[in-house]
C-alpha positions in Angstrom: 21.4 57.9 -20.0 18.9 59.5 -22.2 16.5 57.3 -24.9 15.1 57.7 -27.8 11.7 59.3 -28.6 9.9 58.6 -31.8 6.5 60.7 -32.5 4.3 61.8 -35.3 2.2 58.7 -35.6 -1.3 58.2 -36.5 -4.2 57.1 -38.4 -4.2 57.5 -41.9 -6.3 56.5 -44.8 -4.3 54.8 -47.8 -2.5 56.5 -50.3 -2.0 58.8 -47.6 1.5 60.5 -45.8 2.9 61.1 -42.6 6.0 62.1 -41.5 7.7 60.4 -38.0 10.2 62.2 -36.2 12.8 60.9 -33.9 15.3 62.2 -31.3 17.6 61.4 -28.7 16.8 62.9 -25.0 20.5 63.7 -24.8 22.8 62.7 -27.4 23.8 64.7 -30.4 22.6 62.8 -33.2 25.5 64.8 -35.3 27.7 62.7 -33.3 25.7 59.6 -34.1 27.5 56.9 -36.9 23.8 56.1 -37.8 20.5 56.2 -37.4 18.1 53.7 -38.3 14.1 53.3 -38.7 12.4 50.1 -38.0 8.9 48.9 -37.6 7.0 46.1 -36.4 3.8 45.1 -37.9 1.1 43.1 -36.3 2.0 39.6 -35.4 5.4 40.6 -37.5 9.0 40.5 -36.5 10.7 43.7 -36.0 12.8 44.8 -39.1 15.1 47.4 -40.7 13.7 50.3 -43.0 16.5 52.1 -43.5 19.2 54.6 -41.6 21.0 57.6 -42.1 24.6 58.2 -41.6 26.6 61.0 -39.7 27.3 62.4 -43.0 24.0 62.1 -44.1 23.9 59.1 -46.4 20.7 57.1 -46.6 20.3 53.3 -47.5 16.6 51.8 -47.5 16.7 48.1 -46.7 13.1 47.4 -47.4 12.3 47.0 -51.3 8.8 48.6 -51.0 9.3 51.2 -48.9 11.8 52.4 -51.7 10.6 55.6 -53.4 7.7 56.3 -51.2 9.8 56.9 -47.9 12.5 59.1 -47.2 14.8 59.4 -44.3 16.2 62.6 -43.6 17.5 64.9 -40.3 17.9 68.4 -39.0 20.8 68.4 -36.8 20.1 72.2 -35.3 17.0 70.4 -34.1 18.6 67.3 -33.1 16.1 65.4 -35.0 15.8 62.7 -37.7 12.7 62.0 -39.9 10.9 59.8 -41.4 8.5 60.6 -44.7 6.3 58.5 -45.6 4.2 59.2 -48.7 1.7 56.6 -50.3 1.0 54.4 -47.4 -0.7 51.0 -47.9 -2.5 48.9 -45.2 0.8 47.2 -45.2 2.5 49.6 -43.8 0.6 49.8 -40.5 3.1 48.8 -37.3 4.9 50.8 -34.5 8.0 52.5 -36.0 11.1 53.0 -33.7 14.1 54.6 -34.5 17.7 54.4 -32.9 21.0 53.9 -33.7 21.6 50.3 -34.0 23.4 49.6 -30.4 21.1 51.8 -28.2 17.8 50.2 -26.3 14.9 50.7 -28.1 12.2 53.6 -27.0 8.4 53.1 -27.3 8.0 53.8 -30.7 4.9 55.5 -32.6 2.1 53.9 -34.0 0.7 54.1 -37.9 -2.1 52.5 -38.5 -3.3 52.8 -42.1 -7.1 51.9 -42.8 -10.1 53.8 -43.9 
């Protein structure tokens, strides 16, 4: 059983971007109904930023992340992204992605701050 491997995490001042990617150790995330994006902010439940579908349809559950990120993939490289653009101090928590019924992985870190 493979898992899920999130990177491209960091420190970033505000107003800045960052783009995550995600990918699966073994499954073909072609195959995949849907893969989702969540985060977890400090002291903060875990919640749902948005997903992409098999055929590449993308929903965005999280009104202010609406416009400034963007979920896409690249199935030749098996990945899916994550583009942040105009981060706030808000934004700062460790993003995971997975499909929905999967365990999570570790996740990546943003931190936004000056």
């Amino acid at each position: 059983q493979g898992q899920w491997v999130e990177s491209g995490g960091g420190l970033v001042q505000p107003g800045g971007s960052l783009r995550l990617s995600c990918t699966h150790s073994s499954e073909d995330i072609a195959r995949i109904p849907a893969v989702a994006w969540y985060r977890q902010g400090p002291g903060q439940q875990r919640e749902l930023v948005g997903a992409i579908t098999d055929t590449g349809v993308t929903r965005y559950t999280l009104d202010d992340v609406k416009g400034r990120f963007t979920i896409s993939r690249d199935t030749a490289k098996n990945t899916v992204y994550l583009q942040m653009n105009g981060l706030r101090r808000e934004d700062t928590a460790v993003y995971y992605c997975k499909n929905p019924a999967d365990p999570w992985g570790q996740g990546t870190q943003v931190t936004v701050s000056l």
